[in-house]
C-alpha positions in Angstrom: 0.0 0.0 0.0 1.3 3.4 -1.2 1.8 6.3 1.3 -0.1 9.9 0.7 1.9 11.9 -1.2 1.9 15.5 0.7 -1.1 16.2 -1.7 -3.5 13.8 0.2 -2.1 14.9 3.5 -2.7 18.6 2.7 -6.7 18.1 1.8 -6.5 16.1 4.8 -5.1 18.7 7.4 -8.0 20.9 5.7 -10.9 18.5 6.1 -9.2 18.1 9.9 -9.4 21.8 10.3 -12.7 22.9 8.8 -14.4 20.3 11.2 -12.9 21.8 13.9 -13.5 24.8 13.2 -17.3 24.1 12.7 -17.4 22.1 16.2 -16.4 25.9 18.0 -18.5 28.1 15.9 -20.8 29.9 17.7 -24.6 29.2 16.0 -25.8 31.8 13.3 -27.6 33.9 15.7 -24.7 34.3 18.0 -22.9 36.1 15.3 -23.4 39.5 13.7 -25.8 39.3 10.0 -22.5 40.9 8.4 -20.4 37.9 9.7 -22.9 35.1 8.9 -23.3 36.2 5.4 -19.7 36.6 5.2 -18.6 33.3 6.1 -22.1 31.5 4.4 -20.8 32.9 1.2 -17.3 31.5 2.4 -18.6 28.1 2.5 -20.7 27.9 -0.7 -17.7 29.2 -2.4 -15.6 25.9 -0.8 -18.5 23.8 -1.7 -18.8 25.1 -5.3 -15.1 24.3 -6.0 -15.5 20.8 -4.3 -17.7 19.7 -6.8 -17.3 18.6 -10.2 -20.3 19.5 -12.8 -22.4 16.5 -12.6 -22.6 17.1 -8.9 -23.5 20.5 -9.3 -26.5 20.2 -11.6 -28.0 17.0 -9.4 -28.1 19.3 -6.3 -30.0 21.4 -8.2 -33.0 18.0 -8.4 -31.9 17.4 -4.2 -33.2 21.2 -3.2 -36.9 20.7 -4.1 -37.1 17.2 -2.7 -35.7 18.7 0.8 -38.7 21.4 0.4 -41.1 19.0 -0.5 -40.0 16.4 2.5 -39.8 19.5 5.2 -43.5 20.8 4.0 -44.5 16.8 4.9 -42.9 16.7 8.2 -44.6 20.5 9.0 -47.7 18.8 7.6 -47.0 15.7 9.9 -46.7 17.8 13.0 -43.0 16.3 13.4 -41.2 19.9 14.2 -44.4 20.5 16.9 -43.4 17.1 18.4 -39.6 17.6 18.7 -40.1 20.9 19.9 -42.5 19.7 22.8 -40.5 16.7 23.5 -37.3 18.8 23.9 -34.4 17.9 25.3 -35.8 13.8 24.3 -35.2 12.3 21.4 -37.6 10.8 18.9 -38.2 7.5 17.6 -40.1 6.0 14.3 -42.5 4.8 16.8 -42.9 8.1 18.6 -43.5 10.4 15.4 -45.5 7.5 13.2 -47.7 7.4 16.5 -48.0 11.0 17.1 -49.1 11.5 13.1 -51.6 8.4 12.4 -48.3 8.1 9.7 -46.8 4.5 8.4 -43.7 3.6 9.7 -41.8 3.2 6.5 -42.7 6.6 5.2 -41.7 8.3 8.3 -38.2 6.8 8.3 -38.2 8.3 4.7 -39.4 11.6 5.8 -36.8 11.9 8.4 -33.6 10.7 6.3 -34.5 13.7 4.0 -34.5 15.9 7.2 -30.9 14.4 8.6 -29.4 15.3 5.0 -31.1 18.9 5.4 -29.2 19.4 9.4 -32.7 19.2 10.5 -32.2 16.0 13.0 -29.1 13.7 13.6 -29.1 10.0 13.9 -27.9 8.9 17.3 -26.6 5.4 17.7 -29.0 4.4 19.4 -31.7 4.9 16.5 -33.4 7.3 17.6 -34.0 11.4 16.0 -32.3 14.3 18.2 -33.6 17.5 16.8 -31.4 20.7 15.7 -32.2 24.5 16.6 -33.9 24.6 12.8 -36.0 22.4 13.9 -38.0 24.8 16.7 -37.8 26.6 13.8 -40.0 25.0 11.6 -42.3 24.1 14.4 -45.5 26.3 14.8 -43.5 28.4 17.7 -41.1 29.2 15.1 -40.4 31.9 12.2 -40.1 29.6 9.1 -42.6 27.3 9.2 -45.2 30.0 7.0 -42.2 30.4 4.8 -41.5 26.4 3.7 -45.1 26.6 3.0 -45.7 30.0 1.0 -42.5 28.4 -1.1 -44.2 24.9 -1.6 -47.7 26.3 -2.1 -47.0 29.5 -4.1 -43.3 29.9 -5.5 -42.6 26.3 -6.6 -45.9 26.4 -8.3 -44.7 29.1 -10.3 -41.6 28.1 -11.1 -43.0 24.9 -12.8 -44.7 26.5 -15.1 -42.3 29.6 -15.7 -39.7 27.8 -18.5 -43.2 27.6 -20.5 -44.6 30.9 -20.0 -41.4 32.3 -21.5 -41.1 30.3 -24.2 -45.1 31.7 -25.4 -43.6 34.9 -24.7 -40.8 34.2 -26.9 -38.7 35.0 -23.5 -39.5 38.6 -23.3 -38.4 39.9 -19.6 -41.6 39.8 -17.3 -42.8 43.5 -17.1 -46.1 43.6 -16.3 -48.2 43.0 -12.5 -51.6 41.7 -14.3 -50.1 39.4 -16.9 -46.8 37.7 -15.7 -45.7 33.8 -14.3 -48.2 34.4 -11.5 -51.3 34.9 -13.9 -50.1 32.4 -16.3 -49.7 29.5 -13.4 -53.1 30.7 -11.4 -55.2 31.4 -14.2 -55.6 35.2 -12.9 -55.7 38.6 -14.2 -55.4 39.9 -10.3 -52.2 41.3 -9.3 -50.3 39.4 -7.0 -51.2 41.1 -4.0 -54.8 41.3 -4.8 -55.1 38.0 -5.5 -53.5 37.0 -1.6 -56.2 39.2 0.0 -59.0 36.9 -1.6 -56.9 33.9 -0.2 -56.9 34.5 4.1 -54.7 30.8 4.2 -52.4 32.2 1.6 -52.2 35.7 2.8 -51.5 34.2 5.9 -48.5 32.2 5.1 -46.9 35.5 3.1 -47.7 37.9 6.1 -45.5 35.1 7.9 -42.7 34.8 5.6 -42.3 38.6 5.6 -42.1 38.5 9.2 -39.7 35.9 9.2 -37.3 37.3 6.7 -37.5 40.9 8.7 -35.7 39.4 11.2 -33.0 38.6 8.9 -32.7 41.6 6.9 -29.9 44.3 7.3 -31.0 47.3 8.7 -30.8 50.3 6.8 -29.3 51.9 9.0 -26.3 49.8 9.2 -25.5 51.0 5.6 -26.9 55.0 5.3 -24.2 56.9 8.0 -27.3 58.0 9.9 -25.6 59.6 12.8 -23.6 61.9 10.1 -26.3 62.9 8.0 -28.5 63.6 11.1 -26.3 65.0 13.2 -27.7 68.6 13.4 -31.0 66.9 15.0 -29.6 65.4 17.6 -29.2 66.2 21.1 -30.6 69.0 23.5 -29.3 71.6 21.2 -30.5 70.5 18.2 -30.5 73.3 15.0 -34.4 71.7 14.4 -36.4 68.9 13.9 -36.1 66.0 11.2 -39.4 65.1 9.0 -39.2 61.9 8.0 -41.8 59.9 6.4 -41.8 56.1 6.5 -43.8 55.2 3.0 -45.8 51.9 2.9 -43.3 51.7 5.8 -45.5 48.7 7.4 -45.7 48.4 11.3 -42.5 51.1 11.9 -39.2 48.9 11.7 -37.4 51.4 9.9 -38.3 54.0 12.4 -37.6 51.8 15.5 -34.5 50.9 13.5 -33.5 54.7 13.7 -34.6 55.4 17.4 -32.4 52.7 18.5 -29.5 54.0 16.7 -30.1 57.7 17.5 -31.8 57.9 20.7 -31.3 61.7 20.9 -33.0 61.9 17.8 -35.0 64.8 17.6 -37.8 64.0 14.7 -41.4 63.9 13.7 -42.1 60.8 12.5 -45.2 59.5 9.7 -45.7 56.0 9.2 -47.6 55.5 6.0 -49.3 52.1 5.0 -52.9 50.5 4.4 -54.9 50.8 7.1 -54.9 46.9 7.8 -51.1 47.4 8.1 -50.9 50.5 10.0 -53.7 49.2 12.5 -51.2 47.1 13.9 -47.9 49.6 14.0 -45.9 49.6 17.0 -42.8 52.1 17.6 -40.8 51.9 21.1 -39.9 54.3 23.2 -40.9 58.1 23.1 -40.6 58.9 19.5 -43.3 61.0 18.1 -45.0 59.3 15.1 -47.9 60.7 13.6 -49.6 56.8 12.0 -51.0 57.3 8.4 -53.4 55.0 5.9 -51.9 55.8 2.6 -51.9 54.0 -1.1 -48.5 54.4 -2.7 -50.4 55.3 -5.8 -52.0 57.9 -4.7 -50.7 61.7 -4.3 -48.4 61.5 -1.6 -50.0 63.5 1.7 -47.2 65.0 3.7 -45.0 67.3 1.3 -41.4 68.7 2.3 -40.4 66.6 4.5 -36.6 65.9 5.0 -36.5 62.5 4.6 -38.7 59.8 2.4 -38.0 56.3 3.1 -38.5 53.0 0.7 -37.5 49.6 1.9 -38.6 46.5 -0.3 -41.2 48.9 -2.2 -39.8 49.1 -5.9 -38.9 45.8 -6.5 -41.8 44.6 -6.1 -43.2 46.7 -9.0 -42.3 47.3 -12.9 -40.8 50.2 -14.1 -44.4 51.7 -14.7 -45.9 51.5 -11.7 -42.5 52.1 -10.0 -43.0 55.8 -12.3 -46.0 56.1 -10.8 -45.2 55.6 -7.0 -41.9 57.6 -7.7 -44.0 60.1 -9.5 -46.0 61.3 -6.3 -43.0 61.5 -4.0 -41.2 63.7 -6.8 -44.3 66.0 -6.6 -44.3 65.7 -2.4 -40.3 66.3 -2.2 -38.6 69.8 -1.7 -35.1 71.1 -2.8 -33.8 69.8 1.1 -35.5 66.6 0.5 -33.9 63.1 -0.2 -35.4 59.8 -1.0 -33.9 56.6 0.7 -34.7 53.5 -1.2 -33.1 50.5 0.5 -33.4 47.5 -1.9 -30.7 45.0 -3.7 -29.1 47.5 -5.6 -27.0 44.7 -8.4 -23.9 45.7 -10.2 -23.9 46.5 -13.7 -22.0 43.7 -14.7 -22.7 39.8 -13.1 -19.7 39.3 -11.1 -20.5 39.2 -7.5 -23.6 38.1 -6.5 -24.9 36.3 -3.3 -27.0 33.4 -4.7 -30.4 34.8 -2.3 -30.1 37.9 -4.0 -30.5 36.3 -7.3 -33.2 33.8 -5.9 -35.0 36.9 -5.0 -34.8 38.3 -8.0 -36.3 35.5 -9.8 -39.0 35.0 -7.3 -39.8 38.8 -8.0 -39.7 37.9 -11.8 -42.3 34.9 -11.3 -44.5 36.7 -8.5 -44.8 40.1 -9.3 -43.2 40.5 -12.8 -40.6 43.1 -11.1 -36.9 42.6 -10.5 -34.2 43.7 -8.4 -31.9 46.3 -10.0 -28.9 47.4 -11.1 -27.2 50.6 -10.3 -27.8 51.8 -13.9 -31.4 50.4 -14.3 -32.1 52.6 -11.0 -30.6 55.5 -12.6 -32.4 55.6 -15.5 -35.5 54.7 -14.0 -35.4 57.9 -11.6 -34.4 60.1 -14.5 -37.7 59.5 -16.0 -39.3 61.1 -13.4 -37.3 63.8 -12.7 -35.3 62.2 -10.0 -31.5 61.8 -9.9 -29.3 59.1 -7.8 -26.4 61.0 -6.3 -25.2 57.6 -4.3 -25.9 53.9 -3.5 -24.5 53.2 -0.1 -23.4 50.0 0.8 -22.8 47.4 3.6 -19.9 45.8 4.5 -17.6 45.3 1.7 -16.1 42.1 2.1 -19.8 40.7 1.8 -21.3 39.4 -1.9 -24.8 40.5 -0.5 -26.2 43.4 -2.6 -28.3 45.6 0.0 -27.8 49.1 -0.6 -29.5 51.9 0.2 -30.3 54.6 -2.8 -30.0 58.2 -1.7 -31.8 60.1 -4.3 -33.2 64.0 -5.0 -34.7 66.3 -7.2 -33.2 66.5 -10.2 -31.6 69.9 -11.3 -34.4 72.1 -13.7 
């Protein structure tokens, strides 16, 4: 028998050393977001490299058969039972009993949830459940998310490769007649189409929760305490306007509170009354709650400060015109508009795989996209709007949040 040649031994000392190293990392919500994404990006990078094509394209097949087996163990109650029977394990026996299931199938079930780092196998047969587990269980954030993907997005994406091909693979560009209408038989705008659907709408309202929790906050990429600084404190030169628009239940207020507590600012949050009904801002900031339709004339004019966040990619580029149209008309010569939204390069180096997900998922549900910096340029010069600067987050990271800072354009 040969010995390793110094090759072998090298790949070796690294598969030695990334295991240890994943044994003393902290979980993902120990870190910072910047430093998760960092090192996720890190790993899919390694993972890329490690395999060779066929491997590639077959994981593509093994992502939608995980979705599909952790929709059947929601489904099953299995993430409800682990998470009351926590710190036990489970056996077959246990979750086939607690779901009316078959054995068989649940053994299935649960080998597709191992591979996913949803369980382990301990030796003595039996399931020991992971953190994403709780997750998925109806205490958790994700559980409205694995379904709204099963239910909704996967749908879509099934029938997407042949709406583009009647299309004769035009881009998507339209809210009333895009993938969505093609899969659901529908001339009703996404959103429309949820409110008739409480289960649905239910599921969305979820995911959006859940994935608030994740996102960056805008204020970790616009230098808030610089551009404010004037407002703050006892001697303060005035007070900051700033309108939160279709702003939901106030996280990108509460976002700025907490980073400038001295703050001194009049606050209006602006969404559909259903959303509004149900804002909640901490603390002793003065906010001034608002029902308001983004395609309407927008109420409050001159304030310093318009805020975006996950508004325009949800929209083509004509009803972005018209939502863009009515802040235009609102906005003085002091005022700036904040859109914080994946703001892509120009060319497609660099991109963190969920920002491109998303962007397909906004092609497919909404006929929208995320955008580059020149697509956002040109669609604010058609309003009489110009970009003076996309801010960005932390450098070393693929992810493409930015926030937009944009004003009137010179007469």
């Amino acid at each position: 028998m040969g010995s390793l040649s110094d090759q072998d031994k090298d790949i070796d000392n690294v598969i030695l050393g990334v295991s240890q190293l994943a044994d003393g990392l902290p979980g993902g919500n120990q870190m910072s977001p910047c430093q998760q994404a960092r090192l996720l990006e890190a790993c899919d990078k390694l993972s890329s490299r490690l395999k060779n094509p066929e491997q590639g394209v077959a994981k593509l097949d093994f992502q939608w058969t995980n979705t599909t087996a952790v929709k059947i163990a929601i489904d099953m109650g299995i993430f409800d039972l682990a998470t009351s029977r926590a710190p036990e394990d489970l056996t077959v026996e246990d979750i086939a009993s607690s779901a009316g299931a078959d054995p068989v199938l649940v053994e299935r079930i649960m080998r597709s949830l191992i591979i996913s780092g949803l369980f382990s196998a301990t030796p003595r047969n039996t399931y020991q459940a992971h953190p994403g587990a709780k997750a998925l269980s109806s205490q958790g954030s994700m559980q409205h998310m694995v379904a709204f993907i099963h239910d909704i997005t996967a749908c879509v994406s099934q029938k997407l490769p042949e709406f583009l091909a009647k299309t004769h693979y035009r881009n998507p560009n339209s809210c009333t007649e895009g993938p969505f209408q093609y899969t659901f038989n529908t001339t009703d705008q996404f959103y429309t189409w949820l409110q008739k659907r409480p289960g649905f709408h239910a599921s969305f309202n979820g995911m959006m929760k859940a994935t608030e929790r994740m996102d960056v906050r805008w204020t970790d990429i616009f230098p808030a305490a610089a551009r404010f600084a004037t407002f703050c404190g006892p001697q303060a030169a005035g007070v900051l306007r700033l309108v939160d628009v279709a702003g939901g239940t106030g996280h990108n207020i509460q976002d700025l509170v907490n980073t400038l507590p001295d703050l001194q600012a009049q606050f209006t949050l602006q969404d559909l009354p259903e959303v509004v009904a149900h804002w909640g801002v901490r603390g002793e900031a003065q906010v001034e709650v608002m029902a308001h339709d983004i395609f309407q004339p927008q109420p409050v004019p001159g304030a310093h400060v318009y805020i975006l966040k996950r508004i325009l990619h949800n929209w083509p580029d004509k009803e972005c015109r018209r939502i863009l149209g009515h802040l235009r008309d609102a906005m003085a010569p002091h005022s700036i508009l904040l859109i914080h939204d994946r703001v892509f390069p120009d060319g497609a180096a660099g991109l963190a795989q969920s920002d491109v997900s998303v962007d397909l998922a906004m092609m497919m549900l909404c006929g929208s996209m995320e955008r580059s910096e020149a697509q956002f340029r040109t669609l604010f010069a058609s309003v009489g709007l110009k970009l003076v600067k996309v801010w960005r987050g932390q450098a070393a990271s693929q992810s493409q949040d930015g926030v937009v800072e944009v004003v009137l354009a010179e007469e």
